[in-house]
PAVO-858576 format. One record per residue (C-alpha): x, y, z; residue number from 1; chain. Coordinates in nm, 2 decimals. Layout:
BEGIN
+--------+--------+--------+-----+-----+
!      u !      v !      w ! seq ! mol !
+--------+--------+--------+-----+-----+
!      X !      Y !      Z ! NUM !   A !
...
+--------+--------+--------+-----+-----+
// end
This chain:
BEGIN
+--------+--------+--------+-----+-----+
!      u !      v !      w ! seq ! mol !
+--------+--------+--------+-----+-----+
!  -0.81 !  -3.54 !  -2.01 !   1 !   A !
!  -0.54 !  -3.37 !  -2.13 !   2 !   A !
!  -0.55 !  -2.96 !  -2.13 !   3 !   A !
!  -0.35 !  -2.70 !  -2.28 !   4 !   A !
!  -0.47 !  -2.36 !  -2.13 !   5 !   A !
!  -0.37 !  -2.01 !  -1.98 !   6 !   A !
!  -0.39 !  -2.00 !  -1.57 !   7 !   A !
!  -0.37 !  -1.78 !  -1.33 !   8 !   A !
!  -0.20 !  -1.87 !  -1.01 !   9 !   A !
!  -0.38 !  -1.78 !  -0.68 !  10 !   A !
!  -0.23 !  -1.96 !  -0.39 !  11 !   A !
!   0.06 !  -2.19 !  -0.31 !  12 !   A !
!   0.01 !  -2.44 !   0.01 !  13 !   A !
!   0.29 !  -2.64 !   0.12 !  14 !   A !
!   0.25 !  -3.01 !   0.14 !  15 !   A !
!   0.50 !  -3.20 !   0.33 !  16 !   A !
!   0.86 !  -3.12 !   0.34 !  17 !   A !
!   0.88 !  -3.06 !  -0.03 !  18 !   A !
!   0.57 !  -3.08 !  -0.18 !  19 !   A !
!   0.33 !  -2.76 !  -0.29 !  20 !   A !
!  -0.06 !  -2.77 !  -0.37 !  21 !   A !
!  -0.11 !  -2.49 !  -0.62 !  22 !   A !
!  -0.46 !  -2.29 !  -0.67 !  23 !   A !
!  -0.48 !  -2.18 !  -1.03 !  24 !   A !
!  -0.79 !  -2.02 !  -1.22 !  25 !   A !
!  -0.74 !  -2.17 !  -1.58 !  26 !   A !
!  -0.89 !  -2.06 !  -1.88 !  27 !   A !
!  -1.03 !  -2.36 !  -2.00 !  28 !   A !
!  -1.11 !  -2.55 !  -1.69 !  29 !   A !
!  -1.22 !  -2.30 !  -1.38 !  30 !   A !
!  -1.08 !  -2.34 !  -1.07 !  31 !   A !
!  -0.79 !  -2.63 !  -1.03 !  32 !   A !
!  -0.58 !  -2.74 !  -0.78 !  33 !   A !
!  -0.25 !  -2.91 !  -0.83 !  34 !   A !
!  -0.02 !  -3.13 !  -0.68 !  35 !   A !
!   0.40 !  -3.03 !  -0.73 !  36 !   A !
!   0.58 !  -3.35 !  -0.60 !  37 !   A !
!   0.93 !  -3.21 !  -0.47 !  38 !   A !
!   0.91 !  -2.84 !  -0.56 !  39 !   A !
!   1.11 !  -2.72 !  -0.24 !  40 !   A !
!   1.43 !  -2.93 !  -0.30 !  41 !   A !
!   1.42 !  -2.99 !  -0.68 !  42 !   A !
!   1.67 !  -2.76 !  -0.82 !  43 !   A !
!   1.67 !  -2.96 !  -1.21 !  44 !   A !
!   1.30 !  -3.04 !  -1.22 !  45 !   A !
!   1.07 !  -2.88 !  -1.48 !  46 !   A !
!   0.94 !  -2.61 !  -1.21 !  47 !   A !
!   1.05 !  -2.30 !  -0.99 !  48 !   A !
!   0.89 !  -2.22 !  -0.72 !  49 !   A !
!   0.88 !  -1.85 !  -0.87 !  50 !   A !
!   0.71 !  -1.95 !  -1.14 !  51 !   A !
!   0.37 !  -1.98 !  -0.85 !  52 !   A !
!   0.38 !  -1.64 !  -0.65 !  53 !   A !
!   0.08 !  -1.51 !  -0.65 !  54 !   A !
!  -0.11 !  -1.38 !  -0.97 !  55 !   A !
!   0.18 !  -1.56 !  -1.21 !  56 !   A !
!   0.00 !  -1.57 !  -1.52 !  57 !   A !
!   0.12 !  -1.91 !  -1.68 !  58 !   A !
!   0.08 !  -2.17 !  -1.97 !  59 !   A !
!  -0.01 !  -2.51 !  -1.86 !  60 !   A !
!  -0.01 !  -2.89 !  -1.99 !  61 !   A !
!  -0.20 !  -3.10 !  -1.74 !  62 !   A !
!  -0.43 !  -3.36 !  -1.68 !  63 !   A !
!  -0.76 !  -3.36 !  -1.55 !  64 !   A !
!  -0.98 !  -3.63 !  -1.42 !  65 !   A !
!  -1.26 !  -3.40 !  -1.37 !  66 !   A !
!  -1.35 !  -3.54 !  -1.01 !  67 !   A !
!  -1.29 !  -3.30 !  -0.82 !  68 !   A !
!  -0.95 !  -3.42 !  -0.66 !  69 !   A !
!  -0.56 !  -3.24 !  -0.73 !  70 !   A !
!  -0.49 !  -3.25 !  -1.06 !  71 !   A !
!  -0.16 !  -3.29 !  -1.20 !  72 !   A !
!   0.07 !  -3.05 !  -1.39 !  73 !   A !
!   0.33 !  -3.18 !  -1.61 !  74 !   A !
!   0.47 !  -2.84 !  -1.81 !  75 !   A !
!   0.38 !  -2.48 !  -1.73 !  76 !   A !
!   0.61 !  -2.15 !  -1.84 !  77 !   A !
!   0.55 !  -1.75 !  -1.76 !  78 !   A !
!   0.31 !  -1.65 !  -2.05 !  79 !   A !
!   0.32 !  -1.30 !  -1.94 !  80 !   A !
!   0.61 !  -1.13 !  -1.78 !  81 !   A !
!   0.51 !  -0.87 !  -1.52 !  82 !   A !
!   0.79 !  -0.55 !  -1.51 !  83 !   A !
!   0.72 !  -0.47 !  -1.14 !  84 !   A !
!   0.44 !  -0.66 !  -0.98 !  85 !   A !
!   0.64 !  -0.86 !  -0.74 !  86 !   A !
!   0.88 !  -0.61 !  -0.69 !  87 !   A !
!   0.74 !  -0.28 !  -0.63 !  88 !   A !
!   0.65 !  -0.24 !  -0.33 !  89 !   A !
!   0.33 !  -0.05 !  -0.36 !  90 !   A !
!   0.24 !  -0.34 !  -0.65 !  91 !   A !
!   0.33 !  -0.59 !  -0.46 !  92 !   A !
!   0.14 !  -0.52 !  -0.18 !  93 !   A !
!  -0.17 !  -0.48 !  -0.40 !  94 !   A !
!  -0.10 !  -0.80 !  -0.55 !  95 !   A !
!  -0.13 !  -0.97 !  -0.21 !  96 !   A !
!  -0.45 !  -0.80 !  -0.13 !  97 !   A !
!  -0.61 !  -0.93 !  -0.49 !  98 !   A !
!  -0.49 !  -1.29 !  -0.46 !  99 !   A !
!  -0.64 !  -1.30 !  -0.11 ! 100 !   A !
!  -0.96 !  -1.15 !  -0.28 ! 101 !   A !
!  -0.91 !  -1.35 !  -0.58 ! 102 !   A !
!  -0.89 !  -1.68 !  -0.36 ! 103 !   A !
!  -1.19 !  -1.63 !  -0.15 ! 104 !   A !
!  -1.46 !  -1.48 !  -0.43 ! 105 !   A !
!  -1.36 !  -1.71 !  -0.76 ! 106 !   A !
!  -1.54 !  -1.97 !  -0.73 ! 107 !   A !
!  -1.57 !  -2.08 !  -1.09 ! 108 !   A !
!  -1.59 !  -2.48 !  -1.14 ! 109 !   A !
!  -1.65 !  -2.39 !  -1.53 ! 110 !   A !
!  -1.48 !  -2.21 !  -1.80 ! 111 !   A !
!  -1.52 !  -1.83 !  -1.81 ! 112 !   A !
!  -1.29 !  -1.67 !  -2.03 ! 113 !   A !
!  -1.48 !  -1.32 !  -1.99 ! 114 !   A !
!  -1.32 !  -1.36 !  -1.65 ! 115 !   A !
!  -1.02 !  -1.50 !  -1.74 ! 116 !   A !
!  -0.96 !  -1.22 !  -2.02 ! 117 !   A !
!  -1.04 !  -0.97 !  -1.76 ! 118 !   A !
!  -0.75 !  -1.02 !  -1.46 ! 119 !   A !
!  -0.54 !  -1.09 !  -1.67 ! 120 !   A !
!  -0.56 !  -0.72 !  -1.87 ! 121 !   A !
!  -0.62 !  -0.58 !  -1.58 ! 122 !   A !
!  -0.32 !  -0.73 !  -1.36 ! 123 !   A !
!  -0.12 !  -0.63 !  -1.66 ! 124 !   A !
!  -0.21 !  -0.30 !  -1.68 ! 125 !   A !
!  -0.16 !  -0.22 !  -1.31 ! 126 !   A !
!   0.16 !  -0.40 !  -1.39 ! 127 !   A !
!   0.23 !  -0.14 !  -1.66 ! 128 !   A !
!   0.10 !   0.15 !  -1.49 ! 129 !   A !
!   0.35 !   0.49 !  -1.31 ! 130 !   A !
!   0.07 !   0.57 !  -1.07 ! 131 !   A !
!  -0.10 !   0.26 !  -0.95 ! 132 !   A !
!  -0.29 !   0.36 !  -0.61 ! 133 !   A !
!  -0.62 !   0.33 !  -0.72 ! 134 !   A !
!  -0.59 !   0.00 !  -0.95 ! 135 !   A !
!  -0.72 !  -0.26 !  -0.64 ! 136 !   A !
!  -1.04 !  -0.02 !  -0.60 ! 137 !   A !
!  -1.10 !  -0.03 !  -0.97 ! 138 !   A !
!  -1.01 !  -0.41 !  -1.01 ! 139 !   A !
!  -1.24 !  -0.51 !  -0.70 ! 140 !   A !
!  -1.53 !  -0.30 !  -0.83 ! 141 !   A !
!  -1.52 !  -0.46 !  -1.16 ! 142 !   A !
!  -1.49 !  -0.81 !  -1.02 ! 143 !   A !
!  -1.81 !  -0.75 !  -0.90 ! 144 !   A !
!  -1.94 !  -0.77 !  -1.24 ! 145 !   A !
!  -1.81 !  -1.16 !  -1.28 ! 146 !   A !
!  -1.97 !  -1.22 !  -0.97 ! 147 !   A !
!  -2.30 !  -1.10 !  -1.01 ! 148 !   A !
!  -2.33 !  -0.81 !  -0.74 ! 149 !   A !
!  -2.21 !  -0.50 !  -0.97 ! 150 !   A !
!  -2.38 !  -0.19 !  -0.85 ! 151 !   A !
!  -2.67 !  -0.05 !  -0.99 ! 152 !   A !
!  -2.54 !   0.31 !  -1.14 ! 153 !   A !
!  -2.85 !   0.47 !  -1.27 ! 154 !   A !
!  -3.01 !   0.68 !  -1.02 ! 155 !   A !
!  -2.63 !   0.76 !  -0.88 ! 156 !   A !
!  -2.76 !   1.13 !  -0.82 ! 157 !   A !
!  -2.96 !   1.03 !  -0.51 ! 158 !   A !
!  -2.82 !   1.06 !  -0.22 ! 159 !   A !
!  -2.78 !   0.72 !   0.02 ! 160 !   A !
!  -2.65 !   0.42 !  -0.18 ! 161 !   A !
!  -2.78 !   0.10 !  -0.03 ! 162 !   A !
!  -2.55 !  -0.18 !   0.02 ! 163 !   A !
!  -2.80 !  -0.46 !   0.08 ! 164 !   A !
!  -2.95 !  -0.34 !  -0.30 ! 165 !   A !
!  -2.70 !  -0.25 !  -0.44 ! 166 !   A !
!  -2.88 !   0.06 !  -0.55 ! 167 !   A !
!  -2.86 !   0.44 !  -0.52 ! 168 !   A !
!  -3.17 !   0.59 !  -0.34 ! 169 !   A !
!  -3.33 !   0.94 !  -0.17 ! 170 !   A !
!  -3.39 !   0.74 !   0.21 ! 171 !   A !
!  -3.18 !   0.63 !   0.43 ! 172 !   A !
!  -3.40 !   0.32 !   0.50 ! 173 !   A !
!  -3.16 !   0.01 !   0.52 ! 174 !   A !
!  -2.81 !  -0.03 !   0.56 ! 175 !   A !
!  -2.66 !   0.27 !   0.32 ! 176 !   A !
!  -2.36 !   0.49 !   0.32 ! 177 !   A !
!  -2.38 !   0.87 !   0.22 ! 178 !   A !
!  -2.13 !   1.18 !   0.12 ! 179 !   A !
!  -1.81 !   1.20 !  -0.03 ! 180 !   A !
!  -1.73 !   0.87 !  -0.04 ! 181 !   A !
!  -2.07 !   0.78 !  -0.32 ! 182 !   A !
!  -1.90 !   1.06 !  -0.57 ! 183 !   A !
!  -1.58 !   0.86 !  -0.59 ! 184 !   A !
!  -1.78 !   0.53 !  -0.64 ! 185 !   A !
!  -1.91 !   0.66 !  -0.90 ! 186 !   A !
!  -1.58 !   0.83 !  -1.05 ! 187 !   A !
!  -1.41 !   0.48 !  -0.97 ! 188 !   A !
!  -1.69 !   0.31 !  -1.19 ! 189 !   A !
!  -1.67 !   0.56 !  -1.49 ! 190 !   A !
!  -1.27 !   0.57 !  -1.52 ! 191 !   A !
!  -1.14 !   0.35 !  -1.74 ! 192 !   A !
!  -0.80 !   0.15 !  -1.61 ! 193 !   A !
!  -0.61 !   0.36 !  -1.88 ! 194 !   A !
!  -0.72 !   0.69 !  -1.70 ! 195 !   A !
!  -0.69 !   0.59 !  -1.32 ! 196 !   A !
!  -0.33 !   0.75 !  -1.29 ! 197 !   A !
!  -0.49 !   1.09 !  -1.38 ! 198 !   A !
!  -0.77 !   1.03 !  -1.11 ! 199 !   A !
!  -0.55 !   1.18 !  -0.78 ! 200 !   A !
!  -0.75 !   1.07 !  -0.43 ! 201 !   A !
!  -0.55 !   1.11 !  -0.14 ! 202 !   A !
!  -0.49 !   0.84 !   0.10 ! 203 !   A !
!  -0.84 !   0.90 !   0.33 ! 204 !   A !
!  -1.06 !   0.88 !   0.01 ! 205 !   A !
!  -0.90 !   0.53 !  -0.09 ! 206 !   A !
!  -0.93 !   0.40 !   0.29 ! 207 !   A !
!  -1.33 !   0.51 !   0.27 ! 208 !   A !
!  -1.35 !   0.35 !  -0.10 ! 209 !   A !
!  -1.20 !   0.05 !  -0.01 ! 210 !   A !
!  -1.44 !   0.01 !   0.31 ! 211 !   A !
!  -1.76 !   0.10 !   0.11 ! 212 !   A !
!  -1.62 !  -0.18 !  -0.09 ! 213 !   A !
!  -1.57 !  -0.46 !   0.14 ! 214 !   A !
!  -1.87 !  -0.41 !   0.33 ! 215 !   A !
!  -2.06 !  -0.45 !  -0.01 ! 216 !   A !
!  -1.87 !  -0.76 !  -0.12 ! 217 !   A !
!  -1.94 !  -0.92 !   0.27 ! 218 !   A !
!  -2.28 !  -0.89 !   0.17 ! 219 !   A !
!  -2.31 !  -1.01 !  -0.20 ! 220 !   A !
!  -2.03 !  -1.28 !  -0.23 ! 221 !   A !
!  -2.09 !  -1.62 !  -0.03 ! 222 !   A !
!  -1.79 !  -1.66 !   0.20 ! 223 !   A !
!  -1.61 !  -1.33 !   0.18 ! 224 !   A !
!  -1.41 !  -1.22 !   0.44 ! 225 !   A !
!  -1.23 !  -0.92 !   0.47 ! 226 !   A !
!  -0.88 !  -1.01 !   0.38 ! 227 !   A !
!  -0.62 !  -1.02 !   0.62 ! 228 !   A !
!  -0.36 !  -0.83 !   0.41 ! 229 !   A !
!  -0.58 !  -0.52 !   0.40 ! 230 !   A !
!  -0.39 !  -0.42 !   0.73 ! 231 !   A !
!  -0.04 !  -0.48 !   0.60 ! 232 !   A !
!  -0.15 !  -0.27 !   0.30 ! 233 !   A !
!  -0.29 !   0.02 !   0.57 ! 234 !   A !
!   0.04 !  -0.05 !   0.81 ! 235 !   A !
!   0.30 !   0.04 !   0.49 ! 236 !   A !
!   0.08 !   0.34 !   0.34 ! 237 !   A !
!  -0.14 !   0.47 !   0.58 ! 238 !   A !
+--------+--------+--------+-----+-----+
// end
């Protein structure tokens, strides 16, 4: 079957001397893997191999057999042109951490444009934004909407927030996480992506965040690991 859709590049695998396998989330399709016959040497075929770095947000032509094998790509171009992502060095960083996330927790074998809709806004405006430190908190936490496991917010005044539950509660019975680090969950949760730059955490209340966050998502998305580029992240900005 032919397809014409949006997609959202994840991962690129080498294959052979030339070759690439490319892991895109697409619009119309879910999750799709793709065979690039000669990527590496080609310098007059119909592809770059900068059009595939990581969170590239492309236009595809492809066909699908729908059988769970590579698929192949015949025309793809940029369909949204990121200002700094890949070159800022405090984006760029991010960006690795999110396509490592994005690679292990999307899972999707079906269409979901809610999803779809949602990283790409939001990969835009951390694109877009002057003070982007908190934009991989606020993107992981609302992934976690997509996936199922989003935090239960309504009794956020109790003390001990329990990870197994996902739920905010007045024991410390379970596996839970207390102090400072539940009143930024819950400010991450109610600022808007528009508003983040204005939020100012300093570089030990992001570490914490980002923690509290992981531990939940080993716990609620099948898989998950804590991805390797967290440390490369930690190892430029403390």
């Amino acid at each position: 079957m032919r397809v014409n859709t949006r997609a959202l590049v994840l991962a690129t695998v080498r294959y052979g001397e030339s070759d690439v396998i490319v892991k895109m989330l697409t619009e119309s399709s879910g999750l799709r893997s793709y065979m690039i016959r000669g990527l590496q040497k080609s310098k007059k075929g119909p592809f770059r191999p900068a059009m595939f770095q990581p969170l590239t947000q492309l236009q595809i032509q492809a066909m699908h057999r729908d059988k769970g094998q590579l698929e192949r790509l015949t025309e793809a171009k940029v369909s949204a042109h990121y200002l700094s992502l890949h070159s800022d060095i405090v984006k760029s960083s991010m960006a690795l951490f999110l396509a490592e996330m994005f690679k292990m927790t999307l899972q999707e074998q079906e269409p979901n444009p809610e999803l779809f809709g949602f990283l790409s806004d939001a990969l835009l405006a951390l694109d877009a934004s002057e003070s982007p430190l908190n934009f991989h908190l606020k993107i992981v936490l609302e992934l976690q909407q997509y996936l199922g496991c989003y935090p239960d917010f309504q009794n956020e005044h109790l003390p001990y927030f329990n990870l197994e539950e996902g739920v905010f509660q007045d024991s410390s019975l379970g596996i839970t996480r207390s102090a400072t680090v539940l009143k930024d969950l819950c400010t991450l949760a109610k600022t808007p992506f528009s508003h983040l730059a204005q939020w100012k955490t300093t570089t030990s209340q992001r570490r914490e965040l980002l923690d509290l966050l992981m531990d939940y998502m080993q716990m609620h998305a099948t898989g998950f690991k804590r991805p390797k580029s967290i440390e490369i992240y930690r190892q430029v900005f403390g």
